[in-house]
C-alpha positions in Angstrom: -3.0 15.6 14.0 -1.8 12.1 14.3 0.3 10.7 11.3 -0.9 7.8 8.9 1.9 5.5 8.4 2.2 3.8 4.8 3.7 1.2 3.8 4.3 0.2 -0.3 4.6 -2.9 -1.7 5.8 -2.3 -4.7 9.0 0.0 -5.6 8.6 1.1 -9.9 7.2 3.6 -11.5 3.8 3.8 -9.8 5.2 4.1 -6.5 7.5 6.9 -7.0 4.5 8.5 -8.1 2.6 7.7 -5.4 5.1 8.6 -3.3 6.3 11.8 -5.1 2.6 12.6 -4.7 3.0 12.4 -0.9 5.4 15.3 -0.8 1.5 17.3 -1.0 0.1 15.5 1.7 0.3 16.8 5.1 -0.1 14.0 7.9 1.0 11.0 6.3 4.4 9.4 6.5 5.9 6.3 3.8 7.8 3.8 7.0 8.4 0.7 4.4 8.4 -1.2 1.6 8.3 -4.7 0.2 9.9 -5.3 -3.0 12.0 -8.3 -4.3 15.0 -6.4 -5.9 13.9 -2.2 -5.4 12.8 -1.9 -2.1 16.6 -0.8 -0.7 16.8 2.5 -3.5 13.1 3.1 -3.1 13.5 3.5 0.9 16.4 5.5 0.3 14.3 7.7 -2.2 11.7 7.9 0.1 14.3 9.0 3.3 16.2 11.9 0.6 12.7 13.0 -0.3 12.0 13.7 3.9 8.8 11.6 3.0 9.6 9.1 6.1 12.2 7.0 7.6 11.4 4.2 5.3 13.0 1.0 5.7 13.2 -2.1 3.3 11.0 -5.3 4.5 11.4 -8.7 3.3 8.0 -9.6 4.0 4.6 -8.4 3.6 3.8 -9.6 6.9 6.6 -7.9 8.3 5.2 -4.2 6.6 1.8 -5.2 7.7 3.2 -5.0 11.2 5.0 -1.9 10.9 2.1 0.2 9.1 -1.5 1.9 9.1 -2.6 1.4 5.7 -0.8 -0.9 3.0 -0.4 -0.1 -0.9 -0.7 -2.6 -3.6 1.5 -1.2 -6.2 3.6 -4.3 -7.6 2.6 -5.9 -10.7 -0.8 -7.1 -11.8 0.0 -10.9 -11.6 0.8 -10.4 -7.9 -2.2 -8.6 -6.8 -4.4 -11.8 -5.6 -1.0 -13.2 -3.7 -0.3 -10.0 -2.3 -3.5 -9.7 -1.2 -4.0 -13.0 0.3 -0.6 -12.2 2.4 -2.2 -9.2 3.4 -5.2 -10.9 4.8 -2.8 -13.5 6.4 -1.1 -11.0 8.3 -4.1 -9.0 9.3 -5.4 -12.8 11.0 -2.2 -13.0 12.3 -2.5 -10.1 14.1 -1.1 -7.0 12.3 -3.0 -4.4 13.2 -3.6 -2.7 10.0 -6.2 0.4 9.7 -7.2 -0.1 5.8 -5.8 -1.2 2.3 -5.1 0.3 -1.3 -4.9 -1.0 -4.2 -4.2 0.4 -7.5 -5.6 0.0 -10.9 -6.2 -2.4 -12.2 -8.3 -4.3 -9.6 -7.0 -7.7 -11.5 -6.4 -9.2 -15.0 -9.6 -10.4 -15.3 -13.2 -10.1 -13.3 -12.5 -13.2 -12.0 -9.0 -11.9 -10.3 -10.8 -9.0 -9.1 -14.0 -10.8 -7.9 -11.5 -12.5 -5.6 -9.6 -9.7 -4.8 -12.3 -8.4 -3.4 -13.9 -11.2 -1.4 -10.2 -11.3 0.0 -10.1 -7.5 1.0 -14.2 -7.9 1.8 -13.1 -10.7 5.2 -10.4 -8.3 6.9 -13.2 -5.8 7.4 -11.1 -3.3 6.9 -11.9 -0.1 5.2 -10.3 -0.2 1.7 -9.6 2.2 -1.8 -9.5 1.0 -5.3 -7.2 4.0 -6.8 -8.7 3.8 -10.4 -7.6 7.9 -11.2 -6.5 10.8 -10.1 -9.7 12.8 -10.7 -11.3 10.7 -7.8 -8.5 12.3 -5.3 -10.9 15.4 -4.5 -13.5 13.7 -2.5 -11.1 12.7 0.0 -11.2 15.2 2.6 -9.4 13.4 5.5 -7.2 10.3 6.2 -8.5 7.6 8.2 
């Protein structure tokens, strides 16, 4: 089975959930994350928790590059930016196999309309993760 590399932007409480999560999840390894002023403890969480050698990025673009799949999990303020990096980085090469984003989709339907027409032009397969009770359907990774 080959592994799915993640990569988190985002370093509270949601993703140590996420990530705690992971420790059920066959397949799958956590190699970075981008936070302004968490990302250092949450790597080092990630590496004591033998969820991946995760290592600290300054840039999304750099995570992009480094990753399969990339997880929105920073604040909801930051979700169109974030996004819009992601995209960047996805034009600029980074060879990303999908995108996640948690809940909520954006502030506002406007926020989320454009999140979506951002995520819509990488063509890349992405997951809005709304709730847990959606998690059974998924049967594989990517």
């Amino acid at each position: 089975m080959q592994t799915l590399r993640l990569g988190f932007i985002g370093a509270g409480f949601i993703a140590r959930f996420h990530a705690t999560a992971l420790k059920q999840v066959r397949g799958v390894e956590l190699v970075g994350v981008v936070s302004p002023n968490r990302a250092a403890s949450f790597a080092e969480f990630v590496r004591e928790s033998n969820l991946g050698d995760c290592k600290a990025y300054k840039t999304v673009d750099e995570l992009c590059r480094n990753c399969d799949v990339v997880c929105i999990l920073a604040p909801n303020h930051l979700r169109v930016e974030l996004m819009t990096q992601i995209v960047d980085a996805v034009k600029g090469g980074a060879k990303l196999k999908g995108i996640a984003c948690e809940k909520p989709l954006g502030r506002n339907v406007e926020e989320a309309e454009q999140l979506t027409r951002l995520a819509t032009a990488t063509t890349l397969p992405t997951i809005y993760l709304e709730n847990q009770i959606h998690m059974r359907p998924f049967k594989r990774q990517l």
